[in-house]
PAZAPA-4460 file (N, C-alpha, C; in steps of 0.05 Angstrom, whole numbers, plus 32768, in hexadecimal, padded with zeros to 4 digits):
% residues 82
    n_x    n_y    n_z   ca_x   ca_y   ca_z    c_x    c_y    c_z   seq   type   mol
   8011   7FE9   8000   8000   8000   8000   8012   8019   8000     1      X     A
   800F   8028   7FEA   8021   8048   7FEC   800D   805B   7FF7     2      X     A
   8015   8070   7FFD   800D   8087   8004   8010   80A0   8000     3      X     A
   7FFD   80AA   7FFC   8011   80C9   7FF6   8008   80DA   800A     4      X     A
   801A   80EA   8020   8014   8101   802D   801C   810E   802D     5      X     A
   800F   8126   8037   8026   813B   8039   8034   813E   804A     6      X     A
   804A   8152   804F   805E   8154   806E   8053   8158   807F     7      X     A
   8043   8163   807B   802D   8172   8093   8027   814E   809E     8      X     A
   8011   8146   8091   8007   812C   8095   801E   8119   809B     9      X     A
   8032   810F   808E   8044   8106   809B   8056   8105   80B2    10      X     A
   8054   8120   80B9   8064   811B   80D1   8054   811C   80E8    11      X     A
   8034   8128   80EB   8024   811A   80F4   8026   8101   80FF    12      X     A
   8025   80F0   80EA   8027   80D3   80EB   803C   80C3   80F6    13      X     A
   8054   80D9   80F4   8069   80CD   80FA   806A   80CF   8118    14      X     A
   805F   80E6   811C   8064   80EC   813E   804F   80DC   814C    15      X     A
   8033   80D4   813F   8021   80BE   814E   8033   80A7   8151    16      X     A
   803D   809C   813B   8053   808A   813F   8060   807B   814C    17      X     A
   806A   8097   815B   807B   809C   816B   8076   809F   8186    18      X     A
   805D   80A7   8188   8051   80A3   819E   8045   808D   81AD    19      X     A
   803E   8081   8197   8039   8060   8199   8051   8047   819E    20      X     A
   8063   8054   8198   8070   8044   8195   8075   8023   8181    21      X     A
   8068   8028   8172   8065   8010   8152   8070   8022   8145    22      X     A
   8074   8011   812E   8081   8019   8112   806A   8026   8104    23      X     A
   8074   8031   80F3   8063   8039   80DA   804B   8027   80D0    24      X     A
   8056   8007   80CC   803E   8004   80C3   8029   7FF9   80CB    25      X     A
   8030   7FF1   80EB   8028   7FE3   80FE   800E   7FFE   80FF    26      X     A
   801C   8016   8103   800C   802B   810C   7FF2   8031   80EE    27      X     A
   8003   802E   80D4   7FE4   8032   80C7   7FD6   8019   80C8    28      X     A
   7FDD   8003   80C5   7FD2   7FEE   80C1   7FB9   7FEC   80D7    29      X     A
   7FC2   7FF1   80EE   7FAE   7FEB   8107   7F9A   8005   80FD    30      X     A
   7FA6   801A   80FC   7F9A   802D   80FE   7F80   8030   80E7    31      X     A
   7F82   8026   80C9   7F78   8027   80B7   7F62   800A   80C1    32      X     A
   7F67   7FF9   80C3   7F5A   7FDE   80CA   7F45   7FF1   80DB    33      X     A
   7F46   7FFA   80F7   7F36   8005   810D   7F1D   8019   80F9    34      X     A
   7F2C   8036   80EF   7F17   803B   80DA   7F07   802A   80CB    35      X     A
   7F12   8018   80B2   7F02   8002   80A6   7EED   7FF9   80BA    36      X     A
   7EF5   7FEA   80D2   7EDC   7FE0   80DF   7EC9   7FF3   80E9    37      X     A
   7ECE   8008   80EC   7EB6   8024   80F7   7EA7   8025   80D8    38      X     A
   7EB9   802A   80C3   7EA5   8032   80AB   7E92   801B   80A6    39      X     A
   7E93   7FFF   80AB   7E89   7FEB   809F   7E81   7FE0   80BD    40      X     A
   7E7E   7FEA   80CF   7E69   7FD7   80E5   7E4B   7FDD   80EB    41      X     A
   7E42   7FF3   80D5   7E26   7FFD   80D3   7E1B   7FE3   80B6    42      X     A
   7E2E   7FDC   80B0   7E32   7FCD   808F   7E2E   7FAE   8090    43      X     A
   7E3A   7FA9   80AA   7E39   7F8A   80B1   7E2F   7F82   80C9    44      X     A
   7E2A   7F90   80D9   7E14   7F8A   80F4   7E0F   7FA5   8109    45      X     A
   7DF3   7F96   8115   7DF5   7FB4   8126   7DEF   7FA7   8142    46      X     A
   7DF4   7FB7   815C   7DE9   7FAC   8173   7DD4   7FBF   8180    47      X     A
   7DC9   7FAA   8196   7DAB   7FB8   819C   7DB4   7FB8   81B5    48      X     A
   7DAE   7FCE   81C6   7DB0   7FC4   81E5   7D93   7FB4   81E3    49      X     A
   7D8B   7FB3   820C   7D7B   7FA3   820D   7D65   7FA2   8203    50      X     A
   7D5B   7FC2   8203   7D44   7FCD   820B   7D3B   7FCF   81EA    51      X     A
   7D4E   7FD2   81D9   7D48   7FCD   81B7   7D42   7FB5   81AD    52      X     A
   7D58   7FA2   81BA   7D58   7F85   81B3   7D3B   7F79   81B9    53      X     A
   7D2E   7F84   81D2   7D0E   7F7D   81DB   7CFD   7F85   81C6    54      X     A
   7D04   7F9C   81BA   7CEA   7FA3   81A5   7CE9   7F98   818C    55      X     A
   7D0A   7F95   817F   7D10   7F87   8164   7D01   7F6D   8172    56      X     A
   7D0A   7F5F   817E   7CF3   7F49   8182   7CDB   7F43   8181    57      X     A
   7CD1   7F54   8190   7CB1   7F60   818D   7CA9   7F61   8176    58      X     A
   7CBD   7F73   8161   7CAA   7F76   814C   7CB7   7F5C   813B    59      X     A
   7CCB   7F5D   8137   7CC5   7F32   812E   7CB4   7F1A   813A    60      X     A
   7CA9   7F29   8147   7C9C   7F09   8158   7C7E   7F1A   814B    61      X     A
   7C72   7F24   8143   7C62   7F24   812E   7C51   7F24   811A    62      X     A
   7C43   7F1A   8111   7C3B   7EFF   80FF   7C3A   7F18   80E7    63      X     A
   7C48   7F07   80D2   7C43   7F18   80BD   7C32   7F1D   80AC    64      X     A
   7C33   7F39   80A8   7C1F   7F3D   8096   7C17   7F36   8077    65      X     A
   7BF8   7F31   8070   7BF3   7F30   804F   7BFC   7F42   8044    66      X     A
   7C0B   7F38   802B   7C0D   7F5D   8020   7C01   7F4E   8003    67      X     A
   7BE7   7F4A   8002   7BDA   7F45   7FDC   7BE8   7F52   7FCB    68      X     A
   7BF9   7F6F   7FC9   7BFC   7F73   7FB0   7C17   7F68   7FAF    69      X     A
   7C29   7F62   7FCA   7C43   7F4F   7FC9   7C3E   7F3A   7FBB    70      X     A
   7C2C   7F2A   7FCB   7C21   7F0A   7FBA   7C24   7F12   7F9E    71      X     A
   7C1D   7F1D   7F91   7C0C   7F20   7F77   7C28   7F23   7F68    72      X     A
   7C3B   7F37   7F6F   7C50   7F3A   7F64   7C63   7F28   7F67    73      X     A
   7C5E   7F15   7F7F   7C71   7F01   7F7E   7C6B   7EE9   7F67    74      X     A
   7C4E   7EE5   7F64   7C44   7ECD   7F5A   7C45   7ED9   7F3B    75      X     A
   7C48   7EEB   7F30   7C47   7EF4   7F16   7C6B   7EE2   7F0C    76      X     A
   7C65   7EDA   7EF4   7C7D   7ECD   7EE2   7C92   7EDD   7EDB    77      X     A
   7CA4   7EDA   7EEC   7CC1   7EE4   7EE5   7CCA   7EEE   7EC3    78      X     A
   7CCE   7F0D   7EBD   7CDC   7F15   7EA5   7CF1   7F06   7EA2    79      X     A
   7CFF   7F03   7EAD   7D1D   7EF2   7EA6   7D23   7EE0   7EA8    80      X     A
   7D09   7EC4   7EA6   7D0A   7EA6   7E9E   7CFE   7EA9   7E8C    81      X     A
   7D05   7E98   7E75   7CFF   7E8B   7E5F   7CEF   7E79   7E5C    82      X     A
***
């Protein structure tokens, strides 16, 4: 992976670094990984405390509803079989 920063930005980086005490790539690697999972944990699961987890249940426990014009569009013959 290359990078391009500027000095400004680099020495930034260099002095987190440094403060951390890891190398360079130890420091983006962790660091970039940590981001990735914040951008993508709305993407791949979410958690409920309790008091949410009780209602998502609630409303799955349920019985589902007719929806006739669903039926109708389900049971109509597929455009894209032959």
């Amino acid at each position: 992976m290359d990078l391009r920063t500027t000095p400004e930005e680099r020495e930034l980086i260099d002095r987190a670094v440094a403060a951390t005490g890891t190398g360079l790539t130890d420091f983006v690697v962790n660091h970039a990984t940590v981001a990735a999972q914040r951008v993508l944990a709305d993407r791949d699961r979410f958690e409920l405390d309790a008091l949410a987890l009780r209602e998502w249940e609630a409303v799955n426990a349920l019985p589902a509803r007719k929806l006739p014009g669903l039926r109708a569009l389900m049971e109509r013959p597929s455009p894209f079989t032959e």
